[in-house]
N, C-alpha and C positions, 0 to 999 in steps of 0.2 A: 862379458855377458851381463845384462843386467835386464833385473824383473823389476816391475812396480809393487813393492808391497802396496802401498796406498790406496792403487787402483783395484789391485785383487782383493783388499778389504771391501772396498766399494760393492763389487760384484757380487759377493758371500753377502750379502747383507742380506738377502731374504732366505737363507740360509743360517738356523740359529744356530747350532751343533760347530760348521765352517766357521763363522762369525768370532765366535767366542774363542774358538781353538787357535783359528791361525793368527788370533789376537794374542794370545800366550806364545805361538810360536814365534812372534817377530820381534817378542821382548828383549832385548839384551844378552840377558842372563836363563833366556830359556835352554833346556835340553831336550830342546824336542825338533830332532833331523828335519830337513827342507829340503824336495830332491825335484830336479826335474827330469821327465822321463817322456821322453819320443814316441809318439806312436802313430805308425799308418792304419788305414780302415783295411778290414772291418774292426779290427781293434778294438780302434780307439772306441768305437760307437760301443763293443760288446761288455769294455770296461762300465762306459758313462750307462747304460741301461743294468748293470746286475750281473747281465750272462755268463762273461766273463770275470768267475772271482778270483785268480791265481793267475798272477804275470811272473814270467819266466826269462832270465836273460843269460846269455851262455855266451862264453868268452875262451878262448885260448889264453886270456892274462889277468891275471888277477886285477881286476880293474872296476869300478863303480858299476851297479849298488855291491858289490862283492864287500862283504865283513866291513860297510860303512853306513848302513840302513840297517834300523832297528825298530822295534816293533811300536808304533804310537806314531812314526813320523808319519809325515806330509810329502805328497807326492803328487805335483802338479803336474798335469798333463796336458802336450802339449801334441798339437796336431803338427806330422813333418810340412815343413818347408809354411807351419800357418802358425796362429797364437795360441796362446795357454786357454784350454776351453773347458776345463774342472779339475778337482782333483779326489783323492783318495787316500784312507788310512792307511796306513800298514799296520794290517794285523796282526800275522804271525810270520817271522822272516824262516827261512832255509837256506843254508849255504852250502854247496859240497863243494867239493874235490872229486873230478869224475873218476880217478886214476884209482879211486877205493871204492865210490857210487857207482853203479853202472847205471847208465841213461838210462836201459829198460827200464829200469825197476822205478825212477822218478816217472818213466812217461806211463806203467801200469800206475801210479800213486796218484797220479794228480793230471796225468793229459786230459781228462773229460774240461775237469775247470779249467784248466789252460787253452781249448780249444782251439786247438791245432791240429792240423791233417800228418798223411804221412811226410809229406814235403818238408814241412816244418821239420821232423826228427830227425830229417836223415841229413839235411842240412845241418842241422847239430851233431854230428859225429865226430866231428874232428874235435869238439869243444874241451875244454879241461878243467871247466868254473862255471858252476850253475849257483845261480840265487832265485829260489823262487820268495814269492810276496803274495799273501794273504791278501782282498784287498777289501777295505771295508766302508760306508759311507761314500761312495762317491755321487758324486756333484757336480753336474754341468755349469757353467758362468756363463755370461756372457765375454765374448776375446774379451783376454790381455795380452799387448805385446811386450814379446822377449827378442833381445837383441843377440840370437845367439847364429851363430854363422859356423863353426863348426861340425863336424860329422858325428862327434859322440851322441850314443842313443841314451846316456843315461847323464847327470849333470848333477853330483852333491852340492848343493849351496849353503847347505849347512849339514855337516853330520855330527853324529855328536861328541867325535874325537877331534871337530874343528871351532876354534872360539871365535864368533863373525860375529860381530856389532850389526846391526840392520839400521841402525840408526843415526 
């Protein structure tokens, strides 16, 4: 899978905050996480507008953003089956273990910003690994395409237990 940094600097550019940061983050020697994250409407749109400030992702396996996303990275967002069309800080991370957290008590904690119906949680019952993500500064671009063809909804391209050259 492969992203254009070049082009998504491009995009940020009337974007000073964007600009500046994903400029530090595609240095070398940065530590600061790079993630890309799937999302279908209304979503994507309730991330890009505010409304929704806490995204939540639930797994049966311990698998991405799970204990690989930390709080300052970058988290491009990408519309399913379309291009990367902004992105978003991560504020404050959360990770549980359901098997000691019980769902309720995340979905009384934080389902208002997570905006989610009942569907959403009961769908989640089987789950065993929640991460939820603060989210902060987000930012619509104009598309960038991403070659990515698999089904994962979440995609570390840089975490910060992983050493990736960008360059």
């Amino acid at each position: 899978m492969e992203v254009e940094f070049d082009e998504l600097l491009e995009q940020v550019d009337g974007h000073h905050f964007w600009l500046t940061y994903l400029s530090d983050a595609t240095r070398p020697r940065s530590r600061i996480g790079i993630h890309l994250a799937i999302f279908a409407e209304p979503f994507l749109s309730m991330v890009l507008s505010g409304e929704k400030t806490i995204e939540s992702r639930f797994s049966r396996n311990r698998c991405a953003p799970y204990g690989e996303i930390d709080d300052g990275d970058i988290i491009l967002l990408k519309e399913v089956a379309g291009p990367i069309c902004g992105l978003a800080l991560a504020r404050r991370i959360w990770c549980y273990d359901l098997s000691t957290e019980p769902i309720d008590r995340i979905r009384h904690r934080f389902g208002a910003a997570i905006r989610a119906d009942d569907e959403f949680w009961s769908s989640r019952a089987d789950a065993l690994y929640a991460t939820l993500i603060e989210l902060d500064a987000p930012a619509s671009i104009a598309p960038v395409g991403c070659d990515k063809r698999d089904r994962r909804g979440w995609v570390s391209l840089r975490s910060r237990q992983m050493a990736f050259d960008f360059a």
